[in-house]
N, C-alpha and C positions, 0 to 999 in steps of 0.2 A: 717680503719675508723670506729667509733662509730657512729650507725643510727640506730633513731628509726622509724619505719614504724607506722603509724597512720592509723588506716583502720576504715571505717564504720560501725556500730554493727548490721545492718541487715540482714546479711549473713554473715554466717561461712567464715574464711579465708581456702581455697578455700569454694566456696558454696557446697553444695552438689547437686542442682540442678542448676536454671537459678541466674545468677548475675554476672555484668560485673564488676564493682568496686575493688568489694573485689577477683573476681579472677587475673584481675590484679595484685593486692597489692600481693596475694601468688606467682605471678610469678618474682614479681620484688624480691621478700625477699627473695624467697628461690633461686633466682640466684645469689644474694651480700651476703649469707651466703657462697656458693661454691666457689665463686670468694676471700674469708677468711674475708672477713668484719665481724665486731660483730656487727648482729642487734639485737633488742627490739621489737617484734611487739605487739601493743595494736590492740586487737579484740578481738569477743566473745570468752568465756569459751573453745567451741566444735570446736572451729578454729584447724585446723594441723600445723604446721611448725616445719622447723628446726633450728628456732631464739625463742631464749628468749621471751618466751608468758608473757603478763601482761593483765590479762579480768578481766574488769569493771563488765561484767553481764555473767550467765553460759552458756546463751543458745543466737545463733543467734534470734535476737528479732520480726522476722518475723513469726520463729517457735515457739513463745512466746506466744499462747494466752491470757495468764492474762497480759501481760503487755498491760498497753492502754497509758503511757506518753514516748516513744521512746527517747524521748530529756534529759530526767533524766539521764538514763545510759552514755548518751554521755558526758554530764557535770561531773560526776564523771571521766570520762575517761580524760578529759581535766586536771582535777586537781591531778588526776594520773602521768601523764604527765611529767606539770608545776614542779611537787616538784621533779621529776627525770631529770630534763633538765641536770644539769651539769655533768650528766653522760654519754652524748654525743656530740660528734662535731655536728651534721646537725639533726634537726627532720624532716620528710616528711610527709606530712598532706596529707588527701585523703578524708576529711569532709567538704568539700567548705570554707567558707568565716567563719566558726562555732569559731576556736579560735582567727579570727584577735583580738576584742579586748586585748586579753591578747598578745599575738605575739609582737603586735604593740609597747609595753610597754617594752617588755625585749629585752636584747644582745645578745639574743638564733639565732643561725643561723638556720632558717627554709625557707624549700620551698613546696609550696600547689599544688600538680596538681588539676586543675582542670576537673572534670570528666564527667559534665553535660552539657547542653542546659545553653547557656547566653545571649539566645534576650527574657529575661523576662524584661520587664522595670522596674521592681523595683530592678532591681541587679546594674542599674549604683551608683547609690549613696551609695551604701556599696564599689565599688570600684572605685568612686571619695574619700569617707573619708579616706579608706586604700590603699592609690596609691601608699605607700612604699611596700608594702606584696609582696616578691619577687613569681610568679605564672608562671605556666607550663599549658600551652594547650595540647590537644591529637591530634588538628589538627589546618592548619591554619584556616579553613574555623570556626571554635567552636569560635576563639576571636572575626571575627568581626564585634558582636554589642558590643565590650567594649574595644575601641580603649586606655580608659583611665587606664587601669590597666598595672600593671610593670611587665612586660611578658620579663620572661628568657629565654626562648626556646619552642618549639614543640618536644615533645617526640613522636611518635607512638607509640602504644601498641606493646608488642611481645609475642610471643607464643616459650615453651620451645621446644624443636623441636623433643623431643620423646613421644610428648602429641598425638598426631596424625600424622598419615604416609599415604603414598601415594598410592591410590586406584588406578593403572593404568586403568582400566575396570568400567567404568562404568553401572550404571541399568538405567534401561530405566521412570525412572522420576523426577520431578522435588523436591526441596525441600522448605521449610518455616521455617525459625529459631529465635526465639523471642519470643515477647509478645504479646500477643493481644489488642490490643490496638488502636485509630482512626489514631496514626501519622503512626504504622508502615505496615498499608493497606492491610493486611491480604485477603482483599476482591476484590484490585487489584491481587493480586497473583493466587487468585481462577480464578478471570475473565482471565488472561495470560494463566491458564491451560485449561481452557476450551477452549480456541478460539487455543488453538496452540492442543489440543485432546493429552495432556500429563496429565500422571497423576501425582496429586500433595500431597501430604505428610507433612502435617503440625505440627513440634513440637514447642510446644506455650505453657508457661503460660496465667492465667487470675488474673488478682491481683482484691482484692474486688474493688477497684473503677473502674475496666472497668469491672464488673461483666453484670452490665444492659447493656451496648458495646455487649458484648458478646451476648446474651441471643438476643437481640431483633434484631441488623445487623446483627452477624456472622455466628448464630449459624444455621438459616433456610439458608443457603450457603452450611451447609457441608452436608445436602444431595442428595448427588450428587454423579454418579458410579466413576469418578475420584479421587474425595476429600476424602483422609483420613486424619481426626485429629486422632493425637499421645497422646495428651497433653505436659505437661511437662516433659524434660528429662533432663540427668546430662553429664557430661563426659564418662562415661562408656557408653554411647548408639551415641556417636557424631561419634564416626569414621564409624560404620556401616550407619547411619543416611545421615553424609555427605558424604562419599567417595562413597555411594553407586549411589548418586543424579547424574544426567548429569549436571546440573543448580542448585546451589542456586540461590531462586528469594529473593532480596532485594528492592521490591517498596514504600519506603519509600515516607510520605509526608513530613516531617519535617530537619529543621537543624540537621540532625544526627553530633556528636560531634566527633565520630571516626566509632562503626560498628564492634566487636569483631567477630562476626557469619562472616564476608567475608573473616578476613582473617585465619579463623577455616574452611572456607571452602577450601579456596586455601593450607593451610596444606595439604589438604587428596588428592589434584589435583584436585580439582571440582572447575570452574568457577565459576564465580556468574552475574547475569543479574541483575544490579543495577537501580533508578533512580537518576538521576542528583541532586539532594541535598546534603548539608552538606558539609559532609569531603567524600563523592564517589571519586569525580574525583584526589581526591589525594592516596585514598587508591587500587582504577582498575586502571592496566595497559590496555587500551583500545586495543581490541583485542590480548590480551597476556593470560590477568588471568578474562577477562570477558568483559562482553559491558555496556557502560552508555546508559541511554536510557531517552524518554523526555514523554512518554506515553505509553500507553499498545500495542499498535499496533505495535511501535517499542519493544518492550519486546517479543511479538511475534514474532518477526522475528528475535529477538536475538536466540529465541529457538532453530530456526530452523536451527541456525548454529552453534552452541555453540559447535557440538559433531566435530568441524574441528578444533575446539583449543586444544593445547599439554599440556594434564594434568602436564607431567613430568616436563615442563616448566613454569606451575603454582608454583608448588612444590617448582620449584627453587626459582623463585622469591620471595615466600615466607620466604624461609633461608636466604635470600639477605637482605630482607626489614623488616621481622617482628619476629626476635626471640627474645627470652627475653634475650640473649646474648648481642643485639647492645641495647636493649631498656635499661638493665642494664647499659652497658657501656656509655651510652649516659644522665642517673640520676648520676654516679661516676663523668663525668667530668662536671656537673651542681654544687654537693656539692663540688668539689675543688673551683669552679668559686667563690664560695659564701666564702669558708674559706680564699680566696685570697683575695679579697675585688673586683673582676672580676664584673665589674657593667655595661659592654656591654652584648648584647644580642646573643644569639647562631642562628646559621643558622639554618633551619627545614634540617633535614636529609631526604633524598627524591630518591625514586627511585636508593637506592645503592650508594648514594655521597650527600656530601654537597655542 
């Protein structure tokens, strides 16, 4: 099958530090290049892969300081594109709702995962206009405030399964993996280490709009004999990172969409102590690969038991539920769905069946 991969220009395909999108997109591409598919992927310049690179711009545009209009290079990347459609069965969009108007117009078989947050209310009326845009959630729980959009399937995310391996042995602390930022409570994390007297390890960017976030909530938090901030790190520092963690703490306050850090945790065997938002309860198996939790006090007492769950059976269920193996296999039989003229909806793939 001919497919081109569409990725976001803010991070390199894969990034070279934090970024979920585009690490995605290098996991699905470079599994449907193995599997003998000829892909095309559009991303930056400094992207790696082993599919036919097409970049709009040299440099991921994050690492970009002169660039100040990010939305330029993407329009060029769309007409990039458009004038090479007929050089593929299926294009797969990873830019939201960026090329419906043109999608909308042509015979091009495409499908958009969706990769963000969708209870913004200004997103329903972009998908009441484009109700035909055939789209891919990451979890159930990401659709629904947008009951009205044309939803093909729930894909999970996967992870290749020699990106990270299994730390039987745990260290004796907890972990923090993300952004800094108000929804994903970095300050509840700190609060769970201290009240549970574990020490807690946080690797976090800070993007400039939660720069003042940082500085003014978080920043008078990290001095404290438990709290180490790491800052930012990459793949090369995540298997020492997480496998060496007993807990990743996930206390999220917001509609999280899917959560790439939990199930990067349960690769290396390391549970994770989640709150009940979002896509959680679809991505922890509840007392297997970690605990849901509804407050800090219960998060604390997650702690205190975390070290009775079987990493190795973490591990599993990880190869079960989230390699890039089933998450490929699971976009292959979406694009036959679409070249068939398949216009029923797929089952979420869940817990090892559908």
């Amino acid at each position: 099958m001919r497919i081109a991969q569409v990725a976001p220009l803010y991070e390199r395909v894969p990034p070279l530090l934090y970024g979920g999108t585009e690490r995605v997109v290098s996991y699905l591409t470079e599994e449907l290049v193995r599997l003998g598919h000829q892909v095309t992927l559009f991303a930056s310049g400094d992207s790696v892969t082993s599919a036919k690179l097409i970049a709009p711009c040299e440099r991921a545009l994050r690492l970009e300081k002169k660039c100040h209009d990010w939305l330029s290079y993407h329009i060029v990347m769309l007409d990039q594109v458009f004038r090479r459609a007929s050089e593929f069965d299926v294009i797969h969009f990873h830019i939201d709702y960026l090329h419906f108007p043109v999608s909308n117009r042509t015979q091009i078989q495409n499908l958009t995962t969706l990769h963000g947050r969708l209870d913004l209310p200004e997103l329903a009326a972009v998908y009441r206009q484009f109700d035909a845009m055939p789209v891919v959630s990451i979890s159930d729980a990401q659709r629904q405030p947008l009951a009205c959009a044309n939803w093909r399937a729930t894909v999970y995310h996967g992870l290749p399964p020699d990106l990270l391996s299994l730390q039987p042995e745990a260290g004796k602390y907890l972990a923090f993996l993300g952004r800094i930022s108000p929804e994903k409570r970095v300050d509840r994390a700190i609060e769970i280490a201290k009240q549970a007297d574990m020490p807690l390890r946080i690797a976090a960017k800070v993007d400039r709009v939660d720069q003042d976030y940082f500085t003014a909530h978080i920043k008078p938090l990290l001095d404290h004999p438990l709290i180490e901030f790491l800052g930012e790190i990459g793949d090369k520092e995540k298997q020492a990172f997480l496998g060496g963690a007993e807990a990743l703490l996930f206390p999220i306050d917001w509609p999280e969409p899917f959560g790439l850090a939990m199930i990067e945790a349960m690769a290396c065997g390391t549970p994770v102590i989640a709150f009940r938002r979002g896509s959680v309860p679809e991505i922890i198996d509840e007392g297997l690969t970690g605990f849901i939790v509804d407050n800090v006090e219960q998060a604390v007492n997650a702690v205190k038991r975390v070290e009775a769950l079987n990493r190795a059976a973490c591990r599993e269920i990880f190869e079960r539920r989230f390699s890039a193996f089933r998450m490929a296999g699971d976009y292959v039989a979406e694009y036959t769905r679409l070249l068939t003229g398949d216009r029923s909806e797929t089952p979420v793939y869940t817990h090892g069946r559908y």
